[in-house]
Structure formats: structure tokens, C-alpha cells
N, CA and C atoms as a LAMMPS dump frame, in Angstrom:
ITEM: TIMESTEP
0
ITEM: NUMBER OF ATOMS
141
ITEM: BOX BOUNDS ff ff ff
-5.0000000000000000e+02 5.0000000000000000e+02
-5.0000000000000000e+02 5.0000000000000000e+02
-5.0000000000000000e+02 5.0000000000000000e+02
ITEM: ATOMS id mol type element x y z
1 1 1 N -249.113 -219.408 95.466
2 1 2 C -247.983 -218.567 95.77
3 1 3 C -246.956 -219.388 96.54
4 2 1 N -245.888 -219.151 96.14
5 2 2 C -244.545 -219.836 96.586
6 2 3 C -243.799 -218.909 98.15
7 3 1 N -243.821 -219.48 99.144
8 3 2 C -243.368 -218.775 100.401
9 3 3 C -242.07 -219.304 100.832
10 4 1 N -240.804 -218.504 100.837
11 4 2 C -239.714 -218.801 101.883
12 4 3 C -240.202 -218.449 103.225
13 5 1 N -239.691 -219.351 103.535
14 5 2 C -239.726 -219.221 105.373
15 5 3 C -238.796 -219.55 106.368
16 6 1 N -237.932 -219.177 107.41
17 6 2 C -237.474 -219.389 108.392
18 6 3 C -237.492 -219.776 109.876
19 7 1 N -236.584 -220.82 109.513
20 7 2 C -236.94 -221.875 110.756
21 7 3 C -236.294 -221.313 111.943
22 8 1 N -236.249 -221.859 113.133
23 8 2 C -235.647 -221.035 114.499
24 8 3 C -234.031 -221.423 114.224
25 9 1 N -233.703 -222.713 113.366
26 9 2 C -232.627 -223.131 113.101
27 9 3 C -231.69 -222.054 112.449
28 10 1 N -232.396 -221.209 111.498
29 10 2 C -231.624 -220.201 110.444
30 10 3 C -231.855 -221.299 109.073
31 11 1 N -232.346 -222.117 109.105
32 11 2 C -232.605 -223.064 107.415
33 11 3 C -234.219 -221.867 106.829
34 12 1 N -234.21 -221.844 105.719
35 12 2 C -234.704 -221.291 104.456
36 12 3 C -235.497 -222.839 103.854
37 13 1 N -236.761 -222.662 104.159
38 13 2 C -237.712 -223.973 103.209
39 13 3 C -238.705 -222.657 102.78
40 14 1 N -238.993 -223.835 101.607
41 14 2 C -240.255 -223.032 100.319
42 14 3 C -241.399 -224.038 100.783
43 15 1 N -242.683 -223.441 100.596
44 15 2 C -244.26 -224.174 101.055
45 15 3 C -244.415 -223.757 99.361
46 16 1 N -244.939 -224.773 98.387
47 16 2 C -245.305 -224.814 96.962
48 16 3 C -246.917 -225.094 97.234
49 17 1 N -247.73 -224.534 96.975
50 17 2 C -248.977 -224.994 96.57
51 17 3 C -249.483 -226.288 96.32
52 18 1 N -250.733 -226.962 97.05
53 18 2 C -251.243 -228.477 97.265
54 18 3 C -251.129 -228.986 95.692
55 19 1 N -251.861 -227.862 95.464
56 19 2 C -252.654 -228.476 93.764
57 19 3 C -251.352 -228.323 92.747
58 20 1 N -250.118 -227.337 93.134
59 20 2 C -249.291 -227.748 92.029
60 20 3 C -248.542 -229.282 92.102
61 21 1 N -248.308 -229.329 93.606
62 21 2 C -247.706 -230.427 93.987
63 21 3 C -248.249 -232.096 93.993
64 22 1 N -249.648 -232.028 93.812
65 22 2 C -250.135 -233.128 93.983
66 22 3 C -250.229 -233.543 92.021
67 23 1 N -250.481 -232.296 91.109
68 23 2 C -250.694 -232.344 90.256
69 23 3 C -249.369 -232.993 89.597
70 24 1 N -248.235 -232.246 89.896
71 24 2 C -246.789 -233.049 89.287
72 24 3 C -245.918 -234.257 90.342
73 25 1 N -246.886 -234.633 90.941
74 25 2 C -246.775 -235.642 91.916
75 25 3 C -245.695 -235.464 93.062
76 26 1 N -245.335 -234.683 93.584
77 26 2 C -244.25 -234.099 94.614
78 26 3 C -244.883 -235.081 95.818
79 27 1 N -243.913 -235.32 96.759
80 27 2 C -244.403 -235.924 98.129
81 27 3 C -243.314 -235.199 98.951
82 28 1 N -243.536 -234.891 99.954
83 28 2 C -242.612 -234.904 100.866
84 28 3 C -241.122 -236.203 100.514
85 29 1 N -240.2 -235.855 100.967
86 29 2 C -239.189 -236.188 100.695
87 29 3 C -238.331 -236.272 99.178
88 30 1 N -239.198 -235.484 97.931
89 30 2 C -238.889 -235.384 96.622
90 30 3 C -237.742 -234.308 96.856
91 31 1 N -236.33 -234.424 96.209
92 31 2 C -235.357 -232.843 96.248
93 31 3 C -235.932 -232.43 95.06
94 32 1 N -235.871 -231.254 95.107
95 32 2 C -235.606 -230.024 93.663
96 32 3 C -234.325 -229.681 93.56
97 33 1 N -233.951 -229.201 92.456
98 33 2 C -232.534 -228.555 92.136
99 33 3 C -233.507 -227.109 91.067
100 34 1 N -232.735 -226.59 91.871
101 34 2 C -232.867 -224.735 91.178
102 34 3 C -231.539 -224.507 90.182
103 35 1 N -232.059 -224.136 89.295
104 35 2 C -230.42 -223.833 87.966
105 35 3 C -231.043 -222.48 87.789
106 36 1 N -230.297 -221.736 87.352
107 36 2 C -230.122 -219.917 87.152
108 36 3 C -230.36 -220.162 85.886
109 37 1 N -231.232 -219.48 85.833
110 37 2 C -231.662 -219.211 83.957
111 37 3 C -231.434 -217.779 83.661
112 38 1 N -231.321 -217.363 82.783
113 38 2 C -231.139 -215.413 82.204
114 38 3 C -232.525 -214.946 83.148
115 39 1 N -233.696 -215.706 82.342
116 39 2 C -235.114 -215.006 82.798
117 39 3 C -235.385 -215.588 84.25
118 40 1 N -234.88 -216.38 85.212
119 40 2 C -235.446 -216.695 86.284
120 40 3 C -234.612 -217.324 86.966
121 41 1 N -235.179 -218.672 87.377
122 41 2 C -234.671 -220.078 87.749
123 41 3 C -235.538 -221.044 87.129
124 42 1 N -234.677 -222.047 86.481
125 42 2 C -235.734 -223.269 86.413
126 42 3 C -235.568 -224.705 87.684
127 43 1 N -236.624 -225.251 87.633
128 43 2 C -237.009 -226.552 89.067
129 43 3 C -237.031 -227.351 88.002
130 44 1 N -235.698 -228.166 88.461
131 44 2 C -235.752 -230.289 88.66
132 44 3 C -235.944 -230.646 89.208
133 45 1 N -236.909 -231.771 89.092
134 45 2 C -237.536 -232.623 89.992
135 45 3 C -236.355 -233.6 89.987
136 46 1 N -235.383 -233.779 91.048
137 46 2 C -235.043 -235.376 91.212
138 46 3 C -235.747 -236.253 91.818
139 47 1 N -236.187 -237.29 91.435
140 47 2 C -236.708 -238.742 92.087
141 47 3 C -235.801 -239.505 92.612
């Protein structure tokens, strides 16, 4: 399960799951880009 959360700052971060992240190789410091799809959002991974 995907969690927004709020910092004392007022910033908005997402916690993604170990096993999705280790599985499509994410590390700390990887950005995503969110694009608006009809049915959702889709995630880019930038490297």
C-alpha cells in the first residue's frame, strides 16, 4: 500500500512498498514523475 504523509514542514512524501521498490530497483534519491492518465496516473522512473 502506497501512503501520503505529512511532514511538520507542510511537504507531502509517498512511502512505496520494500518489495516493489527493490524489485524495480528504486533507491533513495531516484525522482518519479506522475502524468494524469483518463484511468489514473502513470509513474516515470527518471534515473
Amino acid at each position: 500500500m502506497v501512503k501520503i504523509q505529512k511532514l511538520p514542514s507542510g511537504q507531502l512524501t509517498i512511502t512505496i512498498p520494500k518489495a516493489i521498490a527493490e524489485y524495480e530497483g528504486l533507491d533513495k534519491g531516484v525522482e518519479l514523475e506522475f502524468k494524469k492518465h483518463p484511468k489514473g496516473f502513470l509513474l516515470e522512473v527518471k534515473r
